[in-house]
C-alpha positions as MATLAB code, in Angstrom:
seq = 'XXXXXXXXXXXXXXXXXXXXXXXXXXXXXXXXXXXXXXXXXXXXXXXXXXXXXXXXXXXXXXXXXXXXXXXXXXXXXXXXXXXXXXXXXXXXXXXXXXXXXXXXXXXXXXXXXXXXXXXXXXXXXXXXXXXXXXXXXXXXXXXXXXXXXXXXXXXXXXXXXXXXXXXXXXXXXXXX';
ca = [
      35.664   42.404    9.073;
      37.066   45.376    8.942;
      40.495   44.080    7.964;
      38.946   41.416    5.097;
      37.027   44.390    3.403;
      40.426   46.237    3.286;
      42.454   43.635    2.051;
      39.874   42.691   -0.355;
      39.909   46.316   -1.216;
      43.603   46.412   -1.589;
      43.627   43.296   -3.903;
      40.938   44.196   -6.592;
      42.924   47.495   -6.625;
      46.129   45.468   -7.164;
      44.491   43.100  -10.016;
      42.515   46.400  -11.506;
      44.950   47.673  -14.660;
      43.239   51.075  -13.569;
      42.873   50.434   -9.991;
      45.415   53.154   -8.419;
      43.984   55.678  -10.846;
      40.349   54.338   -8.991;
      41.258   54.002   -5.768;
      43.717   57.658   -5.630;
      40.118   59.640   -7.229;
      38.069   57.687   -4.675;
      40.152   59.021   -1.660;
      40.289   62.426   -2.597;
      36.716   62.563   -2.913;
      36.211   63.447   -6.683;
      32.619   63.984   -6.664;
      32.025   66.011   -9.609;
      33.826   63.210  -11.504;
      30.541   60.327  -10.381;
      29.647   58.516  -13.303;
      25.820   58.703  -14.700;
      25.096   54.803  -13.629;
      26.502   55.804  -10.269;
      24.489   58.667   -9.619;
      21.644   56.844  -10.794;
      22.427   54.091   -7.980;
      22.799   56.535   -5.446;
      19.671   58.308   -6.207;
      17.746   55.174   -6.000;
      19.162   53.869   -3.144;
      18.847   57.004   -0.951;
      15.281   57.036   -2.150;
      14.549   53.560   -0.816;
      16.680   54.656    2.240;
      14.615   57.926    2.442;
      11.056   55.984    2.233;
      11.775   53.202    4.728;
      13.350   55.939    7.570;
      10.059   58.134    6.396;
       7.812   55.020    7.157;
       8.930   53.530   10.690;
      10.334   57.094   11.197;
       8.510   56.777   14.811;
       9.493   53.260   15.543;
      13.596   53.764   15.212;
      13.166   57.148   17.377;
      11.498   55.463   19.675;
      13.843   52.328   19.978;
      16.668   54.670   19.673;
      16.003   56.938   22.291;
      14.139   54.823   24.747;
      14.110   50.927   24.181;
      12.524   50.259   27.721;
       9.343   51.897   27.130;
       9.543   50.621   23.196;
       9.145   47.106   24.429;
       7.127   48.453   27.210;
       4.463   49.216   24.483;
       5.011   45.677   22.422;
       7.927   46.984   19.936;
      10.613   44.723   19.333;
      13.573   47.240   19.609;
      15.998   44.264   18.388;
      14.169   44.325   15.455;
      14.197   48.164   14.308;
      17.795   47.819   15.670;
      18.693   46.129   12.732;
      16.239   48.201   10.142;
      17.871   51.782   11.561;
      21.840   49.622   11.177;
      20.761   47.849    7.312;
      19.443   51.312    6.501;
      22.920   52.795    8.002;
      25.058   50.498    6.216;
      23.454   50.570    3.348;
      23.261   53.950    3.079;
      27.297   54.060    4.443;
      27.845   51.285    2.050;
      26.693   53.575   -1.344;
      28.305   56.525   -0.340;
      31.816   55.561    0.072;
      31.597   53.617   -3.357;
      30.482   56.905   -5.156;
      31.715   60.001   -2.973;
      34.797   57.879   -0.859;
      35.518   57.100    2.653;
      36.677   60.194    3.750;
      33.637   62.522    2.519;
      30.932   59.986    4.091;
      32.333   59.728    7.686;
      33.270   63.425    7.567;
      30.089   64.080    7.210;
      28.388   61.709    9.404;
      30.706   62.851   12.151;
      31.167   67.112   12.109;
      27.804   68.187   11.242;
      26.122   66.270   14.048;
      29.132   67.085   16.569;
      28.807   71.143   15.889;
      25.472   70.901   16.073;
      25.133   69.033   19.266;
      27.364   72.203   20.620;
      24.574   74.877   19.224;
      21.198   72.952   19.056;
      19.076   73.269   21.993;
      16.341   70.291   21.057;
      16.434   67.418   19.046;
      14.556   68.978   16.223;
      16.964   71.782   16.112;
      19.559   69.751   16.436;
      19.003   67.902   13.721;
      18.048   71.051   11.651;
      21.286   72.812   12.027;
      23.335   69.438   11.550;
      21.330   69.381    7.861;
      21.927   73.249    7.654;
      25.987   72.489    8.487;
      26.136   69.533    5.956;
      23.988   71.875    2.977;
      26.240   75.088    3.630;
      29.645   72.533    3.880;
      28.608   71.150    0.397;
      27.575   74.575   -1.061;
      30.631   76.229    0.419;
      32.668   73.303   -0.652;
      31.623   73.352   -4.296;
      31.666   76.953   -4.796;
      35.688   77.203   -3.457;
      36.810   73.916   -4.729;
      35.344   75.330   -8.581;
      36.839   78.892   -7.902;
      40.342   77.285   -6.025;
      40.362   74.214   -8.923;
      40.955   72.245   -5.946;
      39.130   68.719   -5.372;
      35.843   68.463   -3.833;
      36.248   65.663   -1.244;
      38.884   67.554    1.216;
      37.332   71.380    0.827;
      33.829   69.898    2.316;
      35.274   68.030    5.420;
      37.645   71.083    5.985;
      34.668   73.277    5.648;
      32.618   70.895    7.818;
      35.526   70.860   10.311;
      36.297   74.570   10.397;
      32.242   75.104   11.592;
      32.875   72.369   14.093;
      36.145   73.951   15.548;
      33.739   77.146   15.215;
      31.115   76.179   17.220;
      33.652   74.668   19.685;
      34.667   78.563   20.219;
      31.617   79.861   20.450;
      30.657   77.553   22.599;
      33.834   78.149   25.264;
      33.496   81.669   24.990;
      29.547   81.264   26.091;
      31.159   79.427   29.324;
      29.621   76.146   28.430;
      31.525   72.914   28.971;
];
């Protein structure tokens, strides 16, 4: 599939009279450059996103974490399986049309890995993962604007540099 969607990719790109322009902004990561209707998607998508996570919030934890004792107590963890991956996808799905690729799987992938290394629950886990991905977007902005550099690559090297960070911290504290 994986190899369709990239061809597919490659050949609206191809047939596009602005398509390398497109497809050079959408790797880099240009998000200041999102257009209005895209932002607009985004926003409404994430909010749909948002309120259907919010609402079986309990249910994809619980099949996540522990599918045994979900269909111990009558869930169907096939079922909210395939919310938690449409939800996923979709969300994926958005992002890489309006921020690109390489922004959206940065930042599913370093936040949660340095914070794994420094979060001693779940809940704090998952707090300092939202606290890396909020101070790698801040930080990000603030010395792509200053540097005149784009977006997209100063967030995942931001994101990355608290990962390798944390790494070190984490070695020096003895812990594997």
């Amino acid at each position: 599939v994986l190899a369709i969607a990239t061809a597919a990719t490659l050949l609206f790109v191809a047939l596009s009279p602005t398509g390398d322009l497109e497809m050079t902004s959408l790797l880099r990561g240009e998000l200041l450059s999102i257009s209005d209707r895209d932002l607009v998607v985004l926003v409404a998508v994430a909010a749909v996103i948002a309120f259907v996570f919010v609402l079986f919030r309990r249910e994809l934890l619980l099949v996540s974490f522990d599918p045994e004792f979900a269909r111990t107590i009558g869930r169907d963890p096939v079922s909210y399986d395939l919310v938690l991956h449409l939800l996923l996808g979709a969300a994926i799905s958005i992002g890489v049309m309006t921020a690109g690729p390489m922004v959206v799987f940065a930042f599913l992938v370093l936040p949660a890995l340095a914070a794994l290394r420094l979060g001693r629950s779940m809940r704090t886990t998952f707090a300092v993962a939202a606290g890396i991905a909020l101070a790698s977007s801040l930080g990000g902005f603030a010395l792509s604007y200053r540097a005149d550099l784009p977006t997209g690559p100063v967030y995942v090297l931001i994101a990355a540099s608290i990962w390798l960070l944390a790494n070190l911290v984490m070695r020096l504290r003895g812990s594997p």
